[in-house]
N, C-alpha and C positions, 0 to 999 in steps of 0.2 A: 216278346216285343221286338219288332222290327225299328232299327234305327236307321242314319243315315252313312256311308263311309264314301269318304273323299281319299281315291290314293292317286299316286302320282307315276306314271308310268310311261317310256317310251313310246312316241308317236305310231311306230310303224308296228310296236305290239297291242298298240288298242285300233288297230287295223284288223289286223290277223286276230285278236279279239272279239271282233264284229264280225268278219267274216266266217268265222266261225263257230257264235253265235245266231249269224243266218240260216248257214246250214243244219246247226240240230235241232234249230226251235227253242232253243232255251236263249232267255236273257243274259245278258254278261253277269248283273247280278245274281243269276240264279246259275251262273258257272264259280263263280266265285264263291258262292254258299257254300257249292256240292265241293268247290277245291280243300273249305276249308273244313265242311265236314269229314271228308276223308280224312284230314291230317288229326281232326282227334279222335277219329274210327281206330287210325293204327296207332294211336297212342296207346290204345287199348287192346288188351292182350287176345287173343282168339277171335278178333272180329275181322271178317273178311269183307274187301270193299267190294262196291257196287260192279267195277272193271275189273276185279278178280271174280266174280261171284260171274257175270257174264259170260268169263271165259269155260266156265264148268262145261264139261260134254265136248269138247271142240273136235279135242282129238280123240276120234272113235277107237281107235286100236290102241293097247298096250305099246309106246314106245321103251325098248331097253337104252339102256346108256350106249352099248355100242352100235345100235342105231341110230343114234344120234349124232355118234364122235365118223359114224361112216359119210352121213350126211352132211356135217361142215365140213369134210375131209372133199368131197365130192364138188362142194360148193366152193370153197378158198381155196382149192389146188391145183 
């Protein structure tokens, strides 16, 4: 059952709200579902959210740690 929720939030973040709400197509209600369904996704133990589970595949190659530690060393120094 769908009910109604009234919250109360800064001006300029139910801006950027909307705004970005235009851009993915979804309703702010139906950002707000998906926000809160996540938060009782990870309450729960081995379940991976929808923005983890998207990220699968990204990166093609095996990266090592010192691969990594060479690449922020590369990038902030």
């Amino acid at each position: 059952m769908q009910t109604k929720l009234t919250l109360r939030i800064e001006e300029e973040l139910i801006k950027t709200a909307k705004v970005y709400s235009a851009r993915s197509g979804k309703s702010v209600s139906k950002i707000v579902a998906d926000l809160f369904k996540s938060i009782q996704n990870n309450n729960s133990n081995g379940v991976v959210t929808q923005n983890v589970s998207s990220l699968k595949g990204v990166i093609k190659n095996n990266v090592s740690e010192s691969d990594y530690k060479t690449h922020l060393e590369n990038k902030y120094l």
